[in-house]
PDB file with SEQRES, HELIX, SHEET and CRYST1 records, atoms N, CA, C and O in Angstrom:
SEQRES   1 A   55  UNK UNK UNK UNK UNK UNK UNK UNK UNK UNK UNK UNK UNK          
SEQRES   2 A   55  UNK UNK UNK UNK UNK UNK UNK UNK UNK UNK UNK UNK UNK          
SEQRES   3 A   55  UNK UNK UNK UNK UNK UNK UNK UNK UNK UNK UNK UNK UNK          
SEQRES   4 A   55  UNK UNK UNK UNK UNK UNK UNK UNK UNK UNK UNK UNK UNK          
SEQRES   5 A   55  UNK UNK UNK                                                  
HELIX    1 AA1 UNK A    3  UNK A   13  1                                  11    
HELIX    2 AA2 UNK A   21  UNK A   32  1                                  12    
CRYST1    1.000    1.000    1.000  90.00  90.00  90.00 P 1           1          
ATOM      1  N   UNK A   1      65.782  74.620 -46.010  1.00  0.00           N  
ATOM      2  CA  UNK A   1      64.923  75.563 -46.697  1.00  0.00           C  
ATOM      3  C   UNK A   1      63.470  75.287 -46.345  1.00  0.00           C  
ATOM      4  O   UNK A   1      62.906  74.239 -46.029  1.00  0.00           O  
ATOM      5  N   UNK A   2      63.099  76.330 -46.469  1.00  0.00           N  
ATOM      6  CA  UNK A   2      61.535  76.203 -45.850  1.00  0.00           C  
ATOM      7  C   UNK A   2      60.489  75.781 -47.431  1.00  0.00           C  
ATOM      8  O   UNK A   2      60.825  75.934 -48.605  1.00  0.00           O  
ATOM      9  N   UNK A   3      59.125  75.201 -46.847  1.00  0.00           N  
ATOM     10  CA  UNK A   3      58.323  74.403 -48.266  1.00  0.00           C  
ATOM     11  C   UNK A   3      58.313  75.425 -49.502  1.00  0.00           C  
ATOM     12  O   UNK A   3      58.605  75.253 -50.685  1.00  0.00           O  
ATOM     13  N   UNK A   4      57.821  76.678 -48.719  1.00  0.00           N  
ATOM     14  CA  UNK A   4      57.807  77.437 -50.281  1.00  0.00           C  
ATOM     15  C   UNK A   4      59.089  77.865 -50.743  1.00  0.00           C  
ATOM     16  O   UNK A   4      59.025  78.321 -51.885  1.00  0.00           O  
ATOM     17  N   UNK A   5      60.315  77.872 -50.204  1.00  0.00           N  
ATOM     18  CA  UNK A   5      61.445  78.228 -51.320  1.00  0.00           C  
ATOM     19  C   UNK A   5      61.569  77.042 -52.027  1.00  0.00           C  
ATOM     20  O   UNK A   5      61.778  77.104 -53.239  1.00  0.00           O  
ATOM     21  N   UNK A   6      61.468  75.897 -51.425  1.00  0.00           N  
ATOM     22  CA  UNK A   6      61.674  74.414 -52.226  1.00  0.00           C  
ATOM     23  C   UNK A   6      60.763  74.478 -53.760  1.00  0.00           C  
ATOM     24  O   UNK A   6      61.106  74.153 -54.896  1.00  0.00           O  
ATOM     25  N   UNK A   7      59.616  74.980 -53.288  1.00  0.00           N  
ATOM     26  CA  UNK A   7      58.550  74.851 -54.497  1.00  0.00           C  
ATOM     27  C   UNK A   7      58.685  76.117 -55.331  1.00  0.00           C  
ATOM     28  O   UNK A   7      58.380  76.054 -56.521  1.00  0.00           O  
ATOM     29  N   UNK A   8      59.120  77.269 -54.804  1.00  0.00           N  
ATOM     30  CA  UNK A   8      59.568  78.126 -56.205  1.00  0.00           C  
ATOM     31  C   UNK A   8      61.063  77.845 -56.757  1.00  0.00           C  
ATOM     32  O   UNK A   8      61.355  78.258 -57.880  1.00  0.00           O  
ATOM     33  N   UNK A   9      61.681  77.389 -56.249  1.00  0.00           N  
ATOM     34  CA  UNK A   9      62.774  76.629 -56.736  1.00  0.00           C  
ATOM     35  C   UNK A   9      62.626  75.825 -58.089  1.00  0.00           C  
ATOM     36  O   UNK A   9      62.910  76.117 -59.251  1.00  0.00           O  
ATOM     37  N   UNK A  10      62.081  74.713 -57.509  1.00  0.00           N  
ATOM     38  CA  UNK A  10      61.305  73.503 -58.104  1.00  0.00           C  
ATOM     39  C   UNK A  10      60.310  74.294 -59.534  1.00  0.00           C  
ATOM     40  O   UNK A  10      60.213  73.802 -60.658  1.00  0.00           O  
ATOM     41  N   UNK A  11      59.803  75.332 -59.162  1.00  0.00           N  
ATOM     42  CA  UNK A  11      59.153  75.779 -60.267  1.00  0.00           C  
ATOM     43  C   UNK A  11      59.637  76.191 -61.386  1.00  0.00           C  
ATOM     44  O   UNK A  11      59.305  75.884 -62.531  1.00  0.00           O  
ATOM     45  N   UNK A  12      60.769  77.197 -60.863  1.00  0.00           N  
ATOM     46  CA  UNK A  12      62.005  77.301 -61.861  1.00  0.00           C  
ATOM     47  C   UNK A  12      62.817  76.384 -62.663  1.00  0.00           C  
ATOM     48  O   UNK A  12      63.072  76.385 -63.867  1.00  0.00           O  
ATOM     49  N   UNK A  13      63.058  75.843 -62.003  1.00  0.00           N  
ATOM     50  CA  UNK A  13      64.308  74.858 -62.229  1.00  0.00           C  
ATOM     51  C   UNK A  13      63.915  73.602 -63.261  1.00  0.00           C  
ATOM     52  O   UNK A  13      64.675  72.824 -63.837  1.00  0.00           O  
ATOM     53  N   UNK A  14      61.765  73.723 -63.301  1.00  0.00           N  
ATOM     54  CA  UNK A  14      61.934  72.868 -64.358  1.00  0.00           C  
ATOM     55  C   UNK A  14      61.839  73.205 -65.838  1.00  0.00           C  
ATOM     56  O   UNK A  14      61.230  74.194 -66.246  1.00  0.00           O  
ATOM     57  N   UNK A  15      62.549  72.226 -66.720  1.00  0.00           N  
ATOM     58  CA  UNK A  15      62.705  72.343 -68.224  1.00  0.00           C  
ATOM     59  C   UNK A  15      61.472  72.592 -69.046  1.00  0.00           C  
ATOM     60  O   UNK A  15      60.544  71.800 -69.209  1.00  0.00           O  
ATOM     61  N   UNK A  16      61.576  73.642 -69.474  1.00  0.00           N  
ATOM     62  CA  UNK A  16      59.660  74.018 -70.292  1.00  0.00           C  
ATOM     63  C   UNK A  16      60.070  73.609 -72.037  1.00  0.00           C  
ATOM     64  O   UNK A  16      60.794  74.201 -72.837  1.00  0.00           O  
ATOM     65  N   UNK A  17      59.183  72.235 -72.182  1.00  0.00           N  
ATOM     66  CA  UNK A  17      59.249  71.823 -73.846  1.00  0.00           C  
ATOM     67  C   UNK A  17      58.847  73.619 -74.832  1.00  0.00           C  
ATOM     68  O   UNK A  17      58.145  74.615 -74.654  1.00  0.00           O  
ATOM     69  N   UNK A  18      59.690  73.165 -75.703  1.00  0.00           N  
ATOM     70  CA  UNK A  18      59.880  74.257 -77.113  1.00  0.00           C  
ATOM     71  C   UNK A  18      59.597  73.394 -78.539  1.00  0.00           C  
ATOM     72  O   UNK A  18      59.943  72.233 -78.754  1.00  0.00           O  
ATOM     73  N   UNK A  19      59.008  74.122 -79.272  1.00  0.00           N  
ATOM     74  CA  UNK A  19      58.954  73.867 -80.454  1.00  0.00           C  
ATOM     75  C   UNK A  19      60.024  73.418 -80.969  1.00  0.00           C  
ATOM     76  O   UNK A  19      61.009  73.280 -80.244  1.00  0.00           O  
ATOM     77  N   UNK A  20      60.089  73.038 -82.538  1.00  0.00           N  
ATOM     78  CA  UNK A  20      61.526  72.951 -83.101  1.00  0.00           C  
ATOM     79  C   UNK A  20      61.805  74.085 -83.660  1.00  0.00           C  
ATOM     80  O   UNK A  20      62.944  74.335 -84.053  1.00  0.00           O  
ATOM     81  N   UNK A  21      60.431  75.240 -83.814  1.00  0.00           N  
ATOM     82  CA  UNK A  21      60.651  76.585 -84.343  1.00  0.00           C  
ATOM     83  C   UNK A  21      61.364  77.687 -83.409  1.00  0.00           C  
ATOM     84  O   UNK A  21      62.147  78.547 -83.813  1.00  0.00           O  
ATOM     85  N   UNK A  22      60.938  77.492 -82.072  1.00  0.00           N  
ATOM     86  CA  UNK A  22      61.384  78.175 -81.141  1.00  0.00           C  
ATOM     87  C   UNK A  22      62.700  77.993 -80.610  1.00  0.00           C  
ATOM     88  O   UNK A  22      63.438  78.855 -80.133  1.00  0.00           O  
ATOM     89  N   UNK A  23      62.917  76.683 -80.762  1.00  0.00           N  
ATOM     90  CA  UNK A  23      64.198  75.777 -80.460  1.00  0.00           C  
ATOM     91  C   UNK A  23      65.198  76.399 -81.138  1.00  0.00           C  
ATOM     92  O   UNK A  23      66.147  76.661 -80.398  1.00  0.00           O  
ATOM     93  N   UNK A  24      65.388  76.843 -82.636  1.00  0.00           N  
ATOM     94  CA  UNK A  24      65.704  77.513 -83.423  1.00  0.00           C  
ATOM     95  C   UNK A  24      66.115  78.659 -83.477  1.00  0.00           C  
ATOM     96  O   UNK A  24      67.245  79.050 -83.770  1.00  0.00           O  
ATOM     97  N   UNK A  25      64.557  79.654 -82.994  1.00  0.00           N  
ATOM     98  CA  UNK A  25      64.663  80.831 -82.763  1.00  0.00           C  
ATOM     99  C   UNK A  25      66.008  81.078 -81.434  1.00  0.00           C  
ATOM    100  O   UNK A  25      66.957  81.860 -81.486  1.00  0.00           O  
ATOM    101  N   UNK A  26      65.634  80.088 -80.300  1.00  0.00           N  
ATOM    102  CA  UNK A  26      66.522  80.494 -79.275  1.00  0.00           C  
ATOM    103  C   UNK A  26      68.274  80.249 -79.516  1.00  0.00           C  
ATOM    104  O   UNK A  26      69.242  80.833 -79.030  1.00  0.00           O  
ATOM    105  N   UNK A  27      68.137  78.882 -80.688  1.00  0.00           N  
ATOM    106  CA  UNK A  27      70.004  79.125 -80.890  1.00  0.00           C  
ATOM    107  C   UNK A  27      70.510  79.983 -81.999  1.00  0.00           C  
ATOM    108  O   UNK A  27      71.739  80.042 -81.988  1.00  0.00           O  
ATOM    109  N   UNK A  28      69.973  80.630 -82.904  1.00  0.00           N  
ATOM    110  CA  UNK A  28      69.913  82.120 -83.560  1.00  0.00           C  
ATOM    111  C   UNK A  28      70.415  83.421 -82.452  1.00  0.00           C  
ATOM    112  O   UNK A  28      71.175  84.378 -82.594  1.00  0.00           O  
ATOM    113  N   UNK A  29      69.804  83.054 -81.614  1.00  0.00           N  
ATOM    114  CA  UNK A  29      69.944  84.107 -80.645  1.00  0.00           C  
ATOM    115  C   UNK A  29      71.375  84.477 -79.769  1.00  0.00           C  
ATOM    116  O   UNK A  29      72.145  85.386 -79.459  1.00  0.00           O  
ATOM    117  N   UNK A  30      71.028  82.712 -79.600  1.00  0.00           N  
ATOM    118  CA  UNK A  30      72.181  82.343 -78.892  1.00  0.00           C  
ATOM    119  C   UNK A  30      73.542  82.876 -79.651  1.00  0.00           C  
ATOM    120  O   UNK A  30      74.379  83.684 -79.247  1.00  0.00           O  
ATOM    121  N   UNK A  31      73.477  82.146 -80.890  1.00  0.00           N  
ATOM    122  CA  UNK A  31      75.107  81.586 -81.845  1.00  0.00           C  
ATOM    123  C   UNK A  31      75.135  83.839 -82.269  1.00  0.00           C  
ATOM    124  O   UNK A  31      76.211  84.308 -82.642  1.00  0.00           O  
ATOM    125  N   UNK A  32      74.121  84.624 -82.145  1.00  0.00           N  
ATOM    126  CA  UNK A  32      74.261  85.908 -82.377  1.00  0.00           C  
ATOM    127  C   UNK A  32      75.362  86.966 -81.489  1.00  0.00           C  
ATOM    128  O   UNK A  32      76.013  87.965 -81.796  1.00  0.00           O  
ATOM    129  N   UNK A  33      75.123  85.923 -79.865  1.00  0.00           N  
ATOM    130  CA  UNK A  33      75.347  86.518 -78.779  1.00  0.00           C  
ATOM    131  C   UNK A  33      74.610  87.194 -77.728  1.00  0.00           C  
ATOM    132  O   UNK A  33      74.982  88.020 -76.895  1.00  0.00           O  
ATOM    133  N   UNK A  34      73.378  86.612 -77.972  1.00  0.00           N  
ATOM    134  CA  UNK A  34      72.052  87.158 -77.203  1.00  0.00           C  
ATOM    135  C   UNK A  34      71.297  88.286 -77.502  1.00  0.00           C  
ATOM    136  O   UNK A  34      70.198  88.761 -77.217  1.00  0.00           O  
ATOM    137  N   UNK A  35      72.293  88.553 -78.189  1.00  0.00           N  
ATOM    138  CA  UNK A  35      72.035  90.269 -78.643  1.00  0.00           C  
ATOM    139  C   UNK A  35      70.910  90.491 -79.664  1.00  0.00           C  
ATOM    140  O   UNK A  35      70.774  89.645 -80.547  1.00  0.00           O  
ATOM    141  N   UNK A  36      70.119  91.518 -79.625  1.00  0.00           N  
ATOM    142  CA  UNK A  36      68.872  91.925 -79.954  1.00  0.00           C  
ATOM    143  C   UNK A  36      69.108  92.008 -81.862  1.00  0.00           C  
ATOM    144  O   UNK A  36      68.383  91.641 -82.787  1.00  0.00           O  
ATOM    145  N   UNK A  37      70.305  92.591 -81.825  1.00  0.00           N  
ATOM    146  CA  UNK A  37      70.492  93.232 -83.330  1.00  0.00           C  
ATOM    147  C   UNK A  37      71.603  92.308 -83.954  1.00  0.00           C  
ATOM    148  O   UNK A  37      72.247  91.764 -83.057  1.00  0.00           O  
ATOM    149  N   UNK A  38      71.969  92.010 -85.056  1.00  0.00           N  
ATOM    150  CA  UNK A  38      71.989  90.962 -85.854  1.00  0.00           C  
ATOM    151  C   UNK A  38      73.624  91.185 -85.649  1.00  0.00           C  
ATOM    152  O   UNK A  38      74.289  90.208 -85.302  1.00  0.00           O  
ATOM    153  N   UNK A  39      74.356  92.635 -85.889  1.00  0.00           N  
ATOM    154  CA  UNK A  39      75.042  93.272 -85.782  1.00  0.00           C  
ATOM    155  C   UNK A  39      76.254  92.306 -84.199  1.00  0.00           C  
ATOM    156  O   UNK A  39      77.269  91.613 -84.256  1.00  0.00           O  
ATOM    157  N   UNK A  40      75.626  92.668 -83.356  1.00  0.00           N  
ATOM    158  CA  UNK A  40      75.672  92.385 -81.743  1.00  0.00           C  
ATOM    159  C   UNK A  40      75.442  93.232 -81.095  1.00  0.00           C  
ATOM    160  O   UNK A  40      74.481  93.945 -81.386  1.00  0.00           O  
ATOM    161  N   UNK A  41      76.085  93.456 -80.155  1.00  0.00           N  
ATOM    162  CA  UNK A  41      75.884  94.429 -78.480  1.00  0.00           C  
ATOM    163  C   UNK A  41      76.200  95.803 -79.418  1.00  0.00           C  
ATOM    164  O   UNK A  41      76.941  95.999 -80.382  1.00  0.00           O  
ATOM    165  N   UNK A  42      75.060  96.842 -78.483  1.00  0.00           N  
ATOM    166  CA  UNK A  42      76.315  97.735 -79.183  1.00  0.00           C  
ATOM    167  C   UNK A  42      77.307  97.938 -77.948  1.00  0.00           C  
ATOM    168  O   UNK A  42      77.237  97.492 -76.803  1.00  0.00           O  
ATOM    169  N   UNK A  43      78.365  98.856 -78.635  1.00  0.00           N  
ATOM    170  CA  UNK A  43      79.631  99.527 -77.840  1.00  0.00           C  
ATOM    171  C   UNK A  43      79.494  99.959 -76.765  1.00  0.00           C  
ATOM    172  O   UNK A  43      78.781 100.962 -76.784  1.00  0.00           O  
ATOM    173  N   UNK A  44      79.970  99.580 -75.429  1.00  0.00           N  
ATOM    174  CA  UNK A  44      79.923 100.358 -74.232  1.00  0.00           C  
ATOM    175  C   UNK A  44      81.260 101.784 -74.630  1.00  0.00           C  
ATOM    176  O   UNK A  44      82.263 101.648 -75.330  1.00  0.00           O  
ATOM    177  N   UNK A  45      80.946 102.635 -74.142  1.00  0.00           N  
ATOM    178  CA  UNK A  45      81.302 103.895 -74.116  1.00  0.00           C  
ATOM    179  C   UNK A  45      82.305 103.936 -73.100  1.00  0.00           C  
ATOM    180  O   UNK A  45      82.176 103.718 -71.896  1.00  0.00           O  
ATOM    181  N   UNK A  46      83.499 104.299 -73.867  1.00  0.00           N  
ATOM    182  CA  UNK A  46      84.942 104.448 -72.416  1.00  0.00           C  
ATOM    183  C   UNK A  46      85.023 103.054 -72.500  1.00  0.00           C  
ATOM    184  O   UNK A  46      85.030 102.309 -71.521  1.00  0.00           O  
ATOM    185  N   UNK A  47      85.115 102.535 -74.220  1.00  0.00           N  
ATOM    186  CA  UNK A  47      85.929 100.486 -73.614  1.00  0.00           C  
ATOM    187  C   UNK A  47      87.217 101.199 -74.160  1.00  0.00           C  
ATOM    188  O   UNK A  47      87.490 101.872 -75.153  1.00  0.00           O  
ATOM    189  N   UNK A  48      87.920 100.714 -72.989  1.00  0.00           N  
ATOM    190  CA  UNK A  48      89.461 100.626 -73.190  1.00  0.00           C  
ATOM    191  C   UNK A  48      89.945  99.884 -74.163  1.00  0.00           C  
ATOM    192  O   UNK A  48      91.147  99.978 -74.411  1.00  0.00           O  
ATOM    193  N   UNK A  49      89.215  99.096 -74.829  1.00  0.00           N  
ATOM    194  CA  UNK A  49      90.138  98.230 -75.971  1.00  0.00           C  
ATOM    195  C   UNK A  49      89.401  99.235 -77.448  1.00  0.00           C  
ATOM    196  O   UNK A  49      89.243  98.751 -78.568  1.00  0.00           O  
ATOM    197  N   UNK A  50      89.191 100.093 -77.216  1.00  0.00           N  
ATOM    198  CA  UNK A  50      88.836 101.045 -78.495  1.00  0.00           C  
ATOM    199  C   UNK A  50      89.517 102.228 -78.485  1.00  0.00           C  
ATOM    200  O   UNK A  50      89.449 102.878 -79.528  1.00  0.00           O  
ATOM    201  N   UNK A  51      90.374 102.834 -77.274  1.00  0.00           N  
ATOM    202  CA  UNK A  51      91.284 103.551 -77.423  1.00  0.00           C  
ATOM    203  C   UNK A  51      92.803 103.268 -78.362  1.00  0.00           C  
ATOM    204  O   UNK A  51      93.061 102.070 -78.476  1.00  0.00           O  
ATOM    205  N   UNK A  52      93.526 103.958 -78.842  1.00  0.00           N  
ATOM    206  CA  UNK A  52      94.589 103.576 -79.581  1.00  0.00           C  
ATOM    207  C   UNK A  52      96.268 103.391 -78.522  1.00  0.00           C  
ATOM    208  O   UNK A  52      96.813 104.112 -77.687  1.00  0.00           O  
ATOM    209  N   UNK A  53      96.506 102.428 -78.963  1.00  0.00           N  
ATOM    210  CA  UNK A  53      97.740 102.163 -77.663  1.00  0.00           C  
ATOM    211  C   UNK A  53      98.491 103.361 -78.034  1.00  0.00           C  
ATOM    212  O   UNK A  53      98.644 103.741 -79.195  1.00  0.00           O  
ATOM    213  N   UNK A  54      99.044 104.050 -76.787  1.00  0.00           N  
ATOM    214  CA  UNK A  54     100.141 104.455 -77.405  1.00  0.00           C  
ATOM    215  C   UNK A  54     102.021 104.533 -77.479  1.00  0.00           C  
ATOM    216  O   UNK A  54     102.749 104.163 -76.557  1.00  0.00           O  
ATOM    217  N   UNK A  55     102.519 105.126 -78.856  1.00  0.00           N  
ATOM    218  CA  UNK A  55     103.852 104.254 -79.322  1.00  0.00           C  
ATOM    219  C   UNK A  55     104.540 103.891 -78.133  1.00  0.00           C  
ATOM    220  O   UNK A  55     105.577 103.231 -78.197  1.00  0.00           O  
TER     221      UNK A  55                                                      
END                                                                             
């Protein structure tokens, strides 16, 4: 790899300190499912596991 992919790599890849408030905020988020609304995801449209089997 050439110097600058190494160093945006490297830029990424390092760990950025968090509060214990933010720390918080992010496993709320997490343990939610990432999802914006408290609820979760909404429904993708045409999910096959929301149709009714049939007999």
């Amino acid at each position: 790899m050439s110097k600058f992919s190494d160093k945006v790599k490297s830029l990424f890849s390092r760990r950025k300190p968090v509060t214990p408030e933010d720390a918080a905020d992010i496993s709320d988020w997490v343990n939610e499912g990432g999802a914006l609304h408290p609820e979760g995801p909404p429904k993708v449209i045409g999910d096959p596991q929301d149709k009714p089997k049939a007999p």
